[in-house]
N, C-alpha and C positions, 0 to 999 in steps of 0.2 A: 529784132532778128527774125528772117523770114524765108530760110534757105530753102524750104520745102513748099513754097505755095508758086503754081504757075500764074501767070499772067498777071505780075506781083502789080504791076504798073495802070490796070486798068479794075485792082481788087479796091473795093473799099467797105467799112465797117460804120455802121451809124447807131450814134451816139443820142444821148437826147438834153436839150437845152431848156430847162422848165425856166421859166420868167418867177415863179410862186416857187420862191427855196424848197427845197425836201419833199417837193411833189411825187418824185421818181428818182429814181436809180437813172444817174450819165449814162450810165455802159449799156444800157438796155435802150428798146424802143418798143414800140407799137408793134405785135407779132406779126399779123397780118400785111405789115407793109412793105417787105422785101417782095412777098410771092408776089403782089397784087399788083408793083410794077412792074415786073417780068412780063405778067400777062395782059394789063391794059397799056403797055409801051415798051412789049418787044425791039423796036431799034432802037430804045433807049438803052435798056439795060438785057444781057444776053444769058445769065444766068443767076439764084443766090441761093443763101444757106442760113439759115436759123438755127438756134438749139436752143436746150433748157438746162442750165448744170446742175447737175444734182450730185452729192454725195450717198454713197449704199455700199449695203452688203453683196459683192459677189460669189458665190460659192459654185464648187462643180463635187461632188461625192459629200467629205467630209472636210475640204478646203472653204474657208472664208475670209475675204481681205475687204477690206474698207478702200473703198476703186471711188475715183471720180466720175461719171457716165455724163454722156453727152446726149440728151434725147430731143433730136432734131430733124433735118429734111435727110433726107437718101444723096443731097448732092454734094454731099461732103468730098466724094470720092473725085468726080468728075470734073468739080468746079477748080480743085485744088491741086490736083493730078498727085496727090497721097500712091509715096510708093508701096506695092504690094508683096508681100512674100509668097502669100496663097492667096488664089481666088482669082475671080474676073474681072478687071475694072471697070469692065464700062455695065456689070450689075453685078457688083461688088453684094449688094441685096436684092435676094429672092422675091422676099415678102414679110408680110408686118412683122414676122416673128425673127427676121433675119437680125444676126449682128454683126458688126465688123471690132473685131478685138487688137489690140497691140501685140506684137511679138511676147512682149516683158510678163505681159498677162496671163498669154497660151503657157509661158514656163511655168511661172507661182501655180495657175487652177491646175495642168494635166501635162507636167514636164517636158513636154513637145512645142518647139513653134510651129508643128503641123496643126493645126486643132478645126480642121474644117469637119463638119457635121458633129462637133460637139455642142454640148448642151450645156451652156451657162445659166444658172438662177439669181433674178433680180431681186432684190427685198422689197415690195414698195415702200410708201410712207402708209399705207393702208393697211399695213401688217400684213399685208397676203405675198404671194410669192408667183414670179411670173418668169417660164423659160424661152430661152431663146436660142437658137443653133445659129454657129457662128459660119458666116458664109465667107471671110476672107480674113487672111491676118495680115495687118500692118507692119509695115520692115519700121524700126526703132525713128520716130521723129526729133529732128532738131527743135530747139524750143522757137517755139514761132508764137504771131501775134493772135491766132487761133485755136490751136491746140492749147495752148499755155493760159487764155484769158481767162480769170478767175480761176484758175488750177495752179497751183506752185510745179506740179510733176507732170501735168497734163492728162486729154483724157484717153484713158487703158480701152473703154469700151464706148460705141454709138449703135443707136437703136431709133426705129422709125418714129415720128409721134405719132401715127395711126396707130390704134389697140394698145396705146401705150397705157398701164394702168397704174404708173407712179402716182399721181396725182388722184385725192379723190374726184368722181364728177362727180360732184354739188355741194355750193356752196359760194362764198364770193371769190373765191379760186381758182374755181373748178378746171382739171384737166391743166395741162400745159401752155395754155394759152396762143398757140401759134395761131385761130383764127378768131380770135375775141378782141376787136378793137379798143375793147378799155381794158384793156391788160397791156400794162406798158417793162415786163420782167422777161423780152427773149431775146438774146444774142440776135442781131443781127446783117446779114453781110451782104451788099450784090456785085455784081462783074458787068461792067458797064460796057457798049460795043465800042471798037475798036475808033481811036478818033474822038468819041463822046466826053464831053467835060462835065464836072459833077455841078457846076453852075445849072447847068441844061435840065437836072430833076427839081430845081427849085418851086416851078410852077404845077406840075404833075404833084408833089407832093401835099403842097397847099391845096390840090383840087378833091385829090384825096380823102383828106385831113377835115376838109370843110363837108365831103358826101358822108360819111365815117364815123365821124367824133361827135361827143356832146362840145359845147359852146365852150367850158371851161378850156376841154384839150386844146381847140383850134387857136382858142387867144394865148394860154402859156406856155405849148409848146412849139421849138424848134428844132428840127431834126437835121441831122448835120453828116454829111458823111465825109470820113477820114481818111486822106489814101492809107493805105494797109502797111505799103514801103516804109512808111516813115512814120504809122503810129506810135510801133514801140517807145521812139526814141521820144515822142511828145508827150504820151500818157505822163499820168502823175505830176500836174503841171508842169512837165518839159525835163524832169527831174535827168534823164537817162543822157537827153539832148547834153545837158546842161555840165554833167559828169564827164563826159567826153571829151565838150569844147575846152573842157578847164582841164582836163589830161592831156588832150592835143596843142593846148598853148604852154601848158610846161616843157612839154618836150619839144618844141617848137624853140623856147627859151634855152634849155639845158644846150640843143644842136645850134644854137646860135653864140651862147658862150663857148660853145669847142670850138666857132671858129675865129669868134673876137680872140682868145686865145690863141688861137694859128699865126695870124695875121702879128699878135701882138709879138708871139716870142718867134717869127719871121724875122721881123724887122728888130728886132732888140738883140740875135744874132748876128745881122749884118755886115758888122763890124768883121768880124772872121770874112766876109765872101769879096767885100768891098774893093781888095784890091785884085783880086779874081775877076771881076764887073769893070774895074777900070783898062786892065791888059788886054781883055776881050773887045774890049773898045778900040781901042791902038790896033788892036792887028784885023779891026775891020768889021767888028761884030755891029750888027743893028740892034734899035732897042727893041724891035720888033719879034728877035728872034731870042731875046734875051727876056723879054717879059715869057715867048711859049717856052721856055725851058722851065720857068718856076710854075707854070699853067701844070705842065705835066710833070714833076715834080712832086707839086700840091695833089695832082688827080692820084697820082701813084701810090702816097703816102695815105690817100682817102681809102683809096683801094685794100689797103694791109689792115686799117683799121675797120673797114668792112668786112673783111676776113675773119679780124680776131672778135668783131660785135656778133658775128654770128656764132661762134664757140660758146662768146657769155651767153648769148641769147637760147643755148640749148641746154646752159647751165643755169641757166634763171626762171627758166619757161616755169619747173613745178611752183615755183617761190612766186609768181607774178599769177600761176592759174589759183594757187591759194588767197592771195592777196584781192583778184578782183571778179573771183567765184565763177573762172568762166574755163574753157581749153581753149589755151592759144595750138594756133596749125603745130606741127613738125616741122623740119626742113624737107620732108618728102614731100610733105601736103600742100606745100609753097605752089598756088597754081602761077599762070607764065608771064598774069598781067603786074602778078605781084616780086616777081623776080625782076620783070623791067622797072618797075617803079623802085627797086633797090639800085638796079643799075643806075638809073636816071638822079636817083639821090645821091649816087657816087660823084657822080658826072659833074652836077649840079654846087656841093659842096664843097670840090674839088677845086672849081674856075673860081665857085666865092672865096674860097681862102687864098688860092694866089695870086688871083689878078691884082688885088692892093698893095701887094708887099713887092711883085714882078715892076708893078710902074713907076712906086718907089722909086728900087734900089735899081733900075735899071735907067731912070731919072739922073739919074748922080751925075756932076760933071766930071768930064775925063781926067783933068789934074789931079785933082780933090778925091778920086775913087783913087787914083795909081798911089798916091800919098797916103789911102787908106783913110779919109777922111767922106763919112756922110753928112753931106751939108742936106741933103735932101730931107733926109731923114731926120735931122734936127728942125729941118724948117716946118716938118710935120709933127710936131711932137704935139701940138693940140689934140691931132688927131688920136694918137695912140690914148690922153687922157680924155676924150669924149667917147672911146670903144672902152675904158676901165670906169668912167661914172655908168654908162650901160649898163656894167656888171653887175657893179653894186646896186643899181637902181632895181635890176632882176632878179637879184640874189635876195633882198630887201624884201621886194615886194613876195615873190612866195613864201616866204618865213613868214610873214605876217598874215597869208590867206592860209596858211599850214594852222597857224596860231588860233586865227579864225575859226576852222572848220575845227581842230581839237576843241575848243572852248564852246561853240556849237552843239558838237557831240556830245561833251561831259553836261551840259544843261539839258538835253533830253533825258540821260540818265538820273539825274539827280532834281529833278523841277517835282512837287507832287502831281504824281496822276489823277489824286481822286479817290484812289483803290489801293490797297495793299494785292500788289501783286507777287508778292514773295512767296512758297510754298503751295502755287493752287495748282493741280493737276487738272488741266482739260481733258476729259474722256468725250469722243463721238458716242452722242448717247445713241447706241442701239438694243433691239430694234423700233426702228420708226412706226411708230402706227398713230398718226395725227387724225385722231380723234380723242373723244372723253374717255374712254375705257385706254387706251395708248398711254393720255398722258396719266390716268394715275396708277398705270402698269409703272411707267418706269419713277416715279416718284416712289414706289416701291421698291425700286433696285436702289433707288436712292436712300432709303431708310437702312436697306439692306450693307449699303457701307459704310453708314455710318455709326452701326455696331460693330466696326473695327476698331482696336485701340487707337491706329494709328493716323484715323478721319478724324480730326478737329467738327469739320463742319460740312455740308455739299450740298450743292441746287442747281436746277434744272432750269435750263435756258434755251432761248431761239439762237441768241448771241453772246458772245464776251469779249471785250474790249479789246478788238482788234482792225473796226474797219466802221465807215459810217453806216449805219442800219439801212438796208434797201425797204426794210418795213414802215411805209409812211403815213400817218392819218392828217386829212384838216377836219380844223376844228373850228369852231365857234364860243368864245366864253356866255354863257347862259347869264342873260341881263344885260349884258353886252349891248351899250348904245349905240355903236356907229354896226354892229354885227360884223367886225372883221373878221373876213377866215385866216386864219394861220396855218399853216403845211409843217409839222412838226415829226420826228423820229418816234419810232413805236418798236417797243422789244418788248415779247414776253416776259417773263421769269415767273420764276415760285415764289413764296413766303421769306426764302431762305438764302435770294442773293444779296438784299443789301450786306447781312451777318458774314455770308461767306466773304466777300471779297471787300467786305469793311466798309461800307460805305457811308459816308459822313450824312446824319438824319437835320436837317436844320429846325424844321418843326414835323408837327402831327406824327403819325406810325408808317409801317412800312407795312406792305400787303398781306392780309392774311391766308391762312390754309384757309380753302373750301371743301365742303363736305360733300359728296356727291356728283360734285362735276359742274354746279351751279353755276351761273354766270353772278360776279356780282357788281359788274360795272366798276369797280376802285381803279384808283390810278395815284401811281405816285410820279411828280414830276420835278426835272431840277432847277437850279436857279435860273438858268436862263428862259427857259419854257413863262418862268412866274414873275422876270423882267418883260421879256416880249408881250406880254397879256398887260402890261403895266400895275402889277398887283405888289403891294409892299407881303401879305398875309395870302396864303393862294388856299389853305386847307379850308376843305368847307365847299369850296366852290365849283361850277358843274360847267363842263365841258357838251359842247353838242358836237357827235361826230358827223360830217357829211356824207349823207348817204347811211348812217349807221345809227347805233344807238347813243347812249348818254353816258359820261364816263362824273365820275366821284371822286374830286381831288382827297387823298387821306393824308398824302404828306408831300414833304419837299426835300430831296436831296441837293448836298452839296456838288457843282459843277463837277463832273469828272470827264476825263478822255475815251470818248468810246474808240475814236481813230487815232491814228498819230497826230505830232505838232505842225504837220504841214496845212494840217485843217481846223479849224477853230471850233469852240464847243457849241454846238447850237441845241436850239431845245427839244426835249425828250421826256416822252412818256413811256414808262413801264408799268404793264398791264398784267394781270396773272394768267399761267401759261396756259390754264383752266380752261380760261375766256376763248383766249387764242387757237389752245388745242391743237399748239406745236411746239416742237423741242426739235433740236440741233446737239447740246452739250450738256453733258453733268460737270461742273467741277465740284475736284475734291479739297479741302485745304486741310493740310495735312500736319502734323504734330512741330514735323521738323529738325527733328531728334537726330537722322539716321534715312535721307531722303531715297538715296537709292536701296535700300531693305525696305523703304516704307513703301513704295510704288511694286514692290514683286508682293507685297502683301495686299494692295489694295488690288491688283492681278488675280491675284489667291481668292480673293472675297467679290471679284468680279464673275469669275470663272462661276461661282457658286450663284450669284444674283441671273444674273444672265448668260445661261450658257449655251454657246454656238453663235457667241457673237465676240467680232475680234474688237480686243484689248487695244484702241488704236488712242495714241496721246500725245499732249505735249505740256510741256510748263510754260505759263502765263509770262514769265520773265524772260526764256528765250523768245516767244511769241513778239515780243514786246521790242526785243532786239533786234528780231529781225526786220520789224517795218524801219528800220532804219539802215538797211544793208547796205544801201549807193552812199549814204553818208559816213560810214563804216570802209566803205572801200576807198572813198573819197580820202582817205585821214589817214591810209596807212597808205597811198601812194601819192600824197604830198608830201608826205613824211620822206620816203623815199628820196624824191625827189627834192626836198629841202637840203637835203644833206650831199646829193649828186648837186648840187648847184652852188652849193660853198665850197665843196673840194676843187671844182673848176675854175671859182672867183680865185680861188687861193694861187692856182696853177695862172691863174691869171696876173694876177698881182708880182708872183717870181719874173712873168717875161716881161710886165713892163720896168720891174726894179734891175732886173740881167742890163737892156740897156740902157737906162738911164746913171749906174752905177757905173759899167764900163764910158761911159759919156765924161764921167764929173771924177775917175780915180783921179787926175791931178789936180783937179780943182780941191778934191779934198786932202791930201797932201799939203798941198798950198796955204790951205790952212791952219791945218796942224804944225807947219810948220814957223807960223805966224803968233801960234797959240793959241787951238781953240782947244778946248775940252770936248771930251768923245759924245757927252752930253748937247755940246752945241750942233756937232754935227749930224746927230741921229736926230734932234729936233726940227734940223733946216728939211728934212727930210718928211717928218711927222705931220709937220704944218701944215708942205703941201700937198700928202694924201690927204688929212682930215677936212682940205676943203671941198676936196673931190666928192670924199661921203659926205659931207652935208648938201653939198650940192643934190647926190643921188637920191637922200632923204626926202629933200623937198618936191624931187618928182614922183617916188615910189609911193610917199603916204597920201597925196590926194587921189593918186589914180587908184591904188589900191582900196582906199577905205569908199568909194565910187561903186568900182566892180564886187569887192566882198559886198557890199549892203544890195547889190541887186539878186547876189545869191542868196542873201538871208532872208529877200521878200517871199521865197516861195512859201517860208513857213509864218503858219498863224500865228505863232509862237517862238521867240528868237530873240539871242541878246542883244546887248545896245554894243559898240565897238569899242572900249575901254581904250585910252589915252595909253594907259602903261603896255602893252600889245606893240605900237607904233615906237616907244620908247625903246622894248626890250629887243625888236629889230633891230632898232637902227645900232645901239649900244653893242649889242652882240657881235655885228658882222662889222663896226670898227674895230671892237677889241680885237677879234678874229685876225684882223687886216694888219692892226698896229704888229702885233705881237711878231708878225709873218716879216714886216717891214725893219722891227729892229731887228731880227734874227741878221736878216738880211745884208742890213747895213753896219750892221758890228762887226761883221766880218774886213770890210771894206775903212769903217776906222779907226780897229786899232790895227790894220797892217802898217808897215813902216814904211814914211811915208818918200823916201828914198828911193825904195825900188819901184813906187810911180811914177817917180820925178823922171827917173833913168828912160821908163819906158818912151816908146815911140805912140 
């Protein structure tokens, strides 16, 4: 979603394609390479914009919130056309010190969405504190594929990277990296000229890449840019795309059985019009004028139900914004192209449902209509049971992708992660001051709550198992005959994450405390790390990092999930945060007793450890929940949707029994009066639905179990399609059917069978 960026069509955002796994961060690139074709190929590309996201402290008096900050180019404003509340757009920024804040922000720091020459204060990671006067405020953004990147809320404040002093300079870090070609960690974006295809930077880039880079970058990376329109919906292997196309074929499905339905209990009423169609005939009528009388008839009827869809639809809108975490329009907000395209669907569904039943029944021969007799519509009856296997074949199939995607769902909850993630309270460890004296300040706040009663345990992290680590080392195993490098994941932590969040030891120990700030080279790695090195035994053994120092295998944990099951666990080294001399997160794990009194208490004893820094958290088990929100939403609008699509088979099933029942009342008479039993004749009946559904059966479960397993390839981790799933479809939506068909036909008989015979 991209409501707020101009020139959405010529925006794009570049990615990075390392050949050597876990080399880098996708979502990042090389700092330096947006500006540097801007200006060595101007009529290639016409504008771009970089950042660096950071999470901090922002404070204005005695106000502090934990803000996401964007510190990046100045052409945020201009490249995006970012609408403004206060300030100048086209120098939205004065100067290095300038910043440009959200409306949401100006309320929380200084109650006003005026806040122009106010003085915001940044926290760095340097422990120091840097102000900034805000030169223009942002009017409230749509979540776009910018604002929102690596932000869940998006970001409140941007700031220059000139004089920017988040980052320490010096170090293998240093600074933000916008113009150090081996730093491959900054958002980046260009806006190509008008006409230009993103094919056309292919060579540019390589010439780049090859004047630029050491030998390693040139061979395993590829840079890749994305149109911007249609990232959203690609990111996270195509996850968004993918939720969509399977939301817009239900309802594609659902409007197709309303109108197999039309057409069916059209024609299965008939009988009532039939000698109406024959009179009309005789006194001159064409069928031409007889088929546009059901054409608009059918549009009319489409119309009242577009009427009444959009009453439900103002009645459902909060039930369906809950359901798929988003705000649908109003009926205000309806802009003009989207009220034609409701008209056009009127129109549209209106012609498909009558034209079938109009050529029918206007088909009929003249005697045979005036006698009230449809031979037409009898010689069609295939038809009407090849629009009722449909149903069932539709009905079928999303019960079983419903069944799928539940059984899906309940395996990510219930599969081990690795981790006990029940009771850990994620705290944003502040304040940041990334160095040695920083990390054993807050290893100190750490001590500090876990002199609470109500802290089990807690440790100081870069990361916690919610996303693959952008922190990457290669390495070399020390002895190592062929000398492969491997590109491997790298998280700090303390002494005290394996204990907090449980992590299963397989051999040797887990890292110790250090005394002074020391480096001590350890490293604990988990199984896959001590597969890929081909090691049955890994403790003991010594890693060479490239470009770095020498790392000391001391143990080996068991496999756990650092990201969701969409990605598979690959190997990883955790280093102590000593080393690293960063930190992101405290968690707490907590007793468990009494959780919400225990978190106003660990607040209480927060307040006291560190104070003037905000209490900002979450729990590791809704964290947990949430990387699975599209499959979540995914499950309660098939759900939905399973249940709209049997009540329509159902409505379906009454108009083809309406007339096939009025068809055969003397036939079944006929028999009864012969001697059958009521059993014989609900049977003659049963038969010939049951072959209908197994018919639909046999198309529903290969096409279904086809498309469900291409959904299940996104994740690395996913079940196999259980037999009993296909079973309890098809069973279900017979019984469903049976149950509906004797109601049906009992009625028809035990009537007596007399007053059939009589009829005409």
């Amino acid at each position: 979603m991209n409501a707020d960026l101009r020139n959405l069509h010529q925006q794009y955002f570049l990615t990075s394609d390392w050949r050597v796994k876990n080399t880098g961060p996708e979502i990042a690139s090389l700092g330096p390479l947006p500006k540097t074709l801007k200006t060595n190929y101007p009529s290639l590309v016409s504008n771009y914009y970089r950042f660096n996201p950071v999470t901090t402290v922002l404070s204005a008096g005695d106000k502090h919130f934990r803000e996401d900050v964007a510190i990046g180019d100045t052409t945020i404003i201009t490249i995006y056309g970012y609408p403004l509340l206060y300030g100048d757009p086209a120098h939205a920024f004065v100067n290095n010190t300038s910043a440009v804040i959200t409306d949401e922000l100006a309320l929380k720091l200084f109650g006003d969405k005026n806040a122009i020459n106010k003085t915001v204060t940044m926290t760095n990671n340097t422990g120091t504190l840097q102000d900034y006067k805000v030169t223009a405020v942002l009017k409230t953004l749509k979540y776009n594929s910018v604002n929102n990147l690596l932000s869940d809320k998006g970001y409140s404040m941007f700031v220059p990277f000139e004089d920017n002093d988040f980052y320490p300079r010096s170090g293998p870090r240093a600074g933000t990296g916008e113009e150090d070609w081996n730093q491959y960690f900054t958002v980046g974006y260009v806006e190509l000229q008008p006409g230009v295809k993103q094919e056309q930077l292919k060579d540019p880039v390589k010439k780049l890449l090859a004047l630029n880079t050491p030998e390693f970058t040139r061979k395993n990376l590829e840079v890749k840019f994305n149109p911007l329109n249609s990232y959203y919906f690609k990111a996270n292997n195509g996850a968004i795309k993918k939720t969509l196309s399977i939301l817009s074929l239900v309802a594609l499905g659902i409007l197709l059985l309303a109108v197999i339905n039309f057409v069916n209990i059209m024609i299965g009423t008939s009988s009532y019009r039939i000698k109406e169609i024959g009179l009309r005939k005789v006194f001159g009528g064409r069928r031409k004028e007889l088929i546009l009388q059901y054409l608009i008839e059918s549009i009319v009827l489409t119309l009242f139900a577009a009427l009444l869809s959009i009453v439900f639809y103002t009645l459902a809108r909060p039930l369906f914004n809950e359901v798929l975490h988003t705000s649908l329009p109003t009926l205000a907000g309806f802009q003009t192209k989207e009220i034609l395209l409701l008209l056009l669907l009127v129109l549209a569904v209106g012609c498909l449902a009558g034209l079938y039943p109009g050529m029918v029944l206007s088909g009929s021969e003249m005697v045979s209509s005036v006698k009230g007799k449809s031979e037409s519509a009898d010689k069609r009856a295939w038809m009407r049971k090849s629009l009722l296997v449909l149903q069932f074949t539709i009905a079928i199939a999303v019960l079983i992708f419903s069944m799928t995607i539940s059984k899906q769902v309940k395996f990510f909850f219930s599969t081990d992660l690795g981790y006990n993630k029940d009771q850990l309270l994620v705290i944003s460890a502040f304040p940041k001051q990334w160095d040695s004296a920083g990390v054993v300040k807050m290893e100190s706040i750490r001590d500090g709550l876990l002199r609470s009663s109500v802290v089990k345990d807690a440790t100081v992290s870069f990361e916690v198992p919610e996303r693959t680590s952008p922190g990457q080392i290669r390495v070399v195993p020390v002895g190592s005959k062929n000398n492969q490098e491997l590109s491997i994941q790298s998280v700090s932590v303390d002494d005290k994450y394996g204990s907090t969040f449980g992590l299963h030891l397989i051999e040797g120990r887990f890292l110790r405390d250090q005394i002074g700030g020391f480096v001590s080279g350890e490293t604990v790695i988990n199984e896959s790390a001590m597969k890929s090195f081909g090691w049955k035994t890994a403790v003991g053994h010594h890693l060479q990092v490239v470009n770095g120092g020498e790392l000391t295998i001391v143990g080996v944990v068991k496999d756990f999930h650092m990201a969701s099951m969409h990605e598979s666990i690959g190997p990883l080294s955790l280093t102590h945060v000593k080393d690293a001399r960063a930190y992101r997160y405290l968690t707490v794990k907590l007793q468990g007793e009494n959780p919400l009194g225990e978190v106003e208490r660990v607040k209480a004893a927060w307040k006291d450890v560190s104070p003037g820094s905000p209490f900002d958290y979450f729990f590791m088990d809704e964290k947990v929940q949430a990387m699975y929100e599209s499959e979540l939403q995914l499950q309660k609008a098939a759900g939905i949707a399973t249940g709209l699509m049997l009540l329509i088979v159902l409505l379906g099933i009454f108009g083809v029994l309406t007339l096939a029942l009025t068809k055969r009342n003397k036939e079944i008479a006929v028999r009864k009066v012969l001697g059958a039993e009521i059993h014989h004749i609900l049977s003659l009946f049963i038969k010939e639905y049951l072959a209908l559904l197994l018919i639909a059966n046999c198309i529903a479960w290969p096409l279904t179990y086809y498309f469900s397993n291409q959904w299940l390839q996104q994740y690395a981790y996913r079940i196999i399609q259980p037999v009993s799933i296909y079973l309890t479809s098809g069973i279900f939506v017979a019984a469903i059917a049976i149950v509906l068909i004797l109601l049906q036909c009992l009625k028809v008989a035990i009537a007596n069978p007399v007053t059939n015979l009589r009829s005409e």
